[in-house]
C-alpha positions in Angstrom: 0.0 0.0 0.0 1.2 4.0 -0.4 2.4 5.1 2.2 1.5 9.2 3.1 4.0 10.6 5.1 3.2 13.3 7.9 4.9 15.9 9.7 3.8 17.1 12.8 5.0 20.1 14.7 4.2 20.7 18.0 5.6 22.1 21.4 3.2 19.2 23.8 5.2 15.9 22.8 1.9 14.2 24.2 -0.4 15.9 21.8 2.0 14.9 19.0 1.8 11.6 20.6 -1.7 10.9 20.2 -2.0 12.4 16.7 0.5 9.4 15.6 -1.3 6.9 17.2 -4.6 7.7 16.2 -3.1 8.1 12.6 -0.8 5.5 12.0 -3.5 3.1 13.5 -6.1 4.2 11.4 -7.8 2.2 8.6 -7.4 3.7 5.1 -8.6 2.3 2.1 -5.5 2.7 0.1 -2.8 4.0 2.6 -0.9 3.9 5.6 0.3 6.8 7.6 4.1 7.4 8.7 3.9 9.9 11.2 7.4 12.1 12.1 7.4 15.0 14.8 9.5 18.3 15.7 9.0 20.2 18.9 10.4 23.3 18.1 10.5 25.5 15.1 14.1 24.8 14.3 13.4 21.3 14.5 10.4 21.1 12.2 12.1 23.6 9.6 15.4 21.4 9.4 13.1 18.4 8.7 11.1 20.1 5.9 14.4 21.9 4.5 15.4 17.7 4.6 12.6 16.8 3.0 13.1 18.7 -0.2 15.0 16.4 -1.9 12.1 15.1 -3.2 10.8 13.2 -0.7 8.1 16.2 0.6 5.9 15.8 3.3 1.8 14.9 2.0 0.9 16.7 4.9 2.4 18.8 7.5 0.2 19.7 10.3 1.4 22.6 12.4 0.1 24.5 16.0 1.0 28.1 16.0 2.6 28.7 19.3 6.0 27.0 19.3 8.2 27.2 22.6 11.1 29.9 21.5 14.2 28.0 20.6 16.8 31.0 20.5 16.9 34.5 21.3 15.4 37.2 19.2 11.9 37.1 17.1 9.9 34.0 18.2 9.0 31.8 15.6 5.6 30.5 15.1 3.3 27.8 13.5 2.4 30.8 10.6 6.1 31.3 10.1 6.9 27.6 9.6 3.5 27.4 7.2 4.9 30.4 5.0 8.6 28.6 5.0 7.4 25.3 3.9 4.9 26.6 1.5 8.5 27.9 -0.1 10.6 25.1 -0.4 7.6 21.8 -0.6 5.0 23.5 -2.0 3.6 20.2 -3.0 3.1 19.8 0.8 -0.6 20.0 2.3 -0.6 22.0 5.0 -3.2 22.1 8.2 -3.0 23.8 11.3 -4.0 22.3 14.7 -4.5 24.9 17.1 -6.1 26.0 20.5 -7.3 29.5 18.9 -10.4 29.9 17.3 -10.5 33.7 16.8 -11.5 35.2 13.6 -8.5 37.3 13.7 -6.0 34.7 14.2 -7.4 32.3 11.8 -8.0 34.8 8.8 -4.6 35.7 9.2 -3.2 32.2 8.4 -5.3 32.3 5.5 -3.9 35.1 4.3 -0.4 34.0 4.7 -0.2 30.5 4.2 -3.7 29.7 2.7 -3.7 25.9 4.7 -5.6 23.4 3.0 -7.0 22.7 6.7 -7.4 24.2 10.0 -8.7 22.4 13.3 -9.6 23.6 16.8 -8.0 21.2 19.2 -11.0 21.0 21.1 -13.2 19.3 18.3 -9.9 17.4 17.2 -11.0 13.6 17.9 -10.1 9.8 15.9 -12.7 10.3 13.4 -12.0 14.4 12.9 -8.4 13.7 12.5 -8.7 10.7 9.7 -11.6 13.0 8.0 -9.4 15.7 7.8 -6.2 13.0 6.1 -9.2 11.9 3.3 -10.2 15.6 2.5 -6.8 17.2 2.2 -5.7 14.6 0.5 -8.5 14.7 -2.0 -10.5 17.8 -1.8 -9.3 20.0 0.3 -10.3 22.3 2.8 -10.8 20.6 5.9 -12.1 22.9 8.3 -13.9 22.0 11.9 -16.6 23.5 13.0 -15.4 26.2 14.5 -13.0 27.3 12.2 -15.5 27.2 9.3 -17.6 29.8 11.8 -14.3 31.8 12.5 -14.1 32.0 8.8 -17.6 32.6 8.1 -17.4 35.5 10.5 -14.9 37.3 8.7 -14.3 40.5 10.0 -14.1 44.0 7.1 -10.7 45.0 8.8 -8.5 41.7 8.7 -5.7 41.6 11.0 -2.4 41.0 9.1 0.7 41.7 10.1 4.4 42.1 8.5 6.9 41.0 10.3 8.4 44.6 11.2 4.9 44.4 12.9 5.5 41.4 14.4 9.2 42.4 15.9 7.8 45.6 17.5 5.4 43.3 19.4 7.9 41.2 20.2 10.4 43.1 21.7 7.7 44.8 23.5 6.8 41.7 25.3 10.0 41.0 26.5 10.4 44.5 28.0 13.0 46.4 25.4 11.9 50.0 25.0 10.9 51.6 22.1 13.8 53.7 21.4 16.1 51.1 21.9 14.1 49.0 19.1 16.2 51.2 16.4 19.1 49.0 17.3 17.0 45.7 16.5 14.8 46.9 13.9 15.7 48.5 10.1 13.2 51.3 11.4 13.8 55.1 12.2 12.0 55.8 16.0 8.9 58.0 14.2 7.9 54.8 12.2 8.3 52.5 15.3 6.2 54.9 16.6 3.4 55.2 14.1 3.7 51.4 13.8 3.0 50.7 17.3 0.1 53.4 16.7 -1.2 51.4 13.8 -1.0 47.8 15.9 -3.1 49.8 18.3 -5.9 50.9 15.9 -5.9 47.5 14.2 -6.2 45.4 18.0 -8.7 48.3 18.8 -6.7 50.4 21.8 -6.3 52.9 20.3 -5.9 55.3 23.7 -4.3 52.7 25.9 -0.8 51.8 26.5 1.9 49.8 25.7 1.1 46.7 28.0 -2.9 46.5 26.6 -1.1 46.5 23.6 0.4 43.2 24.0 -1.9 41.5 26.0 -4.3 42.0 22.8 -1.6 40.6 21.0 -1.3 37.6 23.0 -4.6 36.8 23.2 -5.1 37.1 19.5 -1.8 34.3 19.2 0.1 37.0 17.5 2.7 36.4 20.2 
């Protein structure tokens, strides 16, 4: 029989765990499912950089918050998606996350366009081989609430660059703004009118710094 090989990447080595059991113990009609796993973002990259030497991933299934590996810009789930849409774009990509916020999700499907995305909380045996069949075949493979997350679209999408996304990060490790000039290719006035921007877009417009990220964070932007 084929045999469709999986990545998953995922900081919870249990969670990673259980989607290989369920998986590789799953009855296919006309495959069988090799499952491999990365923890970290360095780890899953150097696997798909690995695999494209022609022996691409089918699917690679990726949760966006990944434990920090090094110092600087965290690396997420989004920034692996966008890598390995570069080098396998043959590849099927679906993310497996905790968030289910409009924001976060429209995002994604702005940057990496997934063929799938599932909420862990409706992720279950029969979810998980559905979801193998469909992106396989026909893709998108969406759970429930994802398809609603989607459905809800908001007129102002949340999308951010990744001069965006550095500002919020060094803000949530504590560096100050006018030390960011050192870090970042920008001048202090369009830190500043960034940071302004970020706070229109999250909606805080008149608070400070701190609300800032914490709207971050609970969107999964950081």
């Amino acid at each position: 029989m084929k045999t469709i090989h999986i990545l998953a990447v995922d900081d919870h080595m249990m969670t990673m765990v259980g989607y290989k059991y369920i998986l590789e113990d799953a009855n296919f009609d006309d495959f069988v499912i090799k499952m491999d796993m990365a923890t970290t973002f360095d780890a899953g990259k150097e696997k798909i950089k690995a695999s494209a030497d022609g022996s691409s991933y089918d699917i690679i299934l990726l949760d966006i918050q990944l434990s920090p590996i090094k110092e600087g810009v965290a690396c997420t789930g989004e920034d692996l998606g966008i890598y390995a849409r570069k080098v396998t774009p043959t590849s099927k990509i679906v993310f497996l996350s905790s968030f289910s916020d409009n924001y976060r999700i429209n995002s994604i499907l702005q940057t990496v366009n997934p063929e799938g995305y599932m909420v862990k909380t409706e992720i279950n045996e029969d979810a998980l081989k559905e979801m193998v069949e469909t992106v396989l075949t026909a893709p998108p493979f969406y759970t429930k609430k994802a398809l609603v997350a989607i459905r809800n679209k908001m007129s102002t999408n949340i999308y951010l660059d990744n001069y965006d996304k550095k500002i919020l990060y060094y803000l949530s490790i504590g560096t100050k703004t006018k030390d960011m000039i050192e870090l970042i290719s920008l001048s202090l006035a369009g830190i500043e009118n960034r940071k302004r921007q970020l706070k229109e877009v999250f909606g805080i417009t008149k608070e400070n710094d701190y609300a800032l990220i914490t709207a971050a964070r609970e969107k999964g932007f950081i």
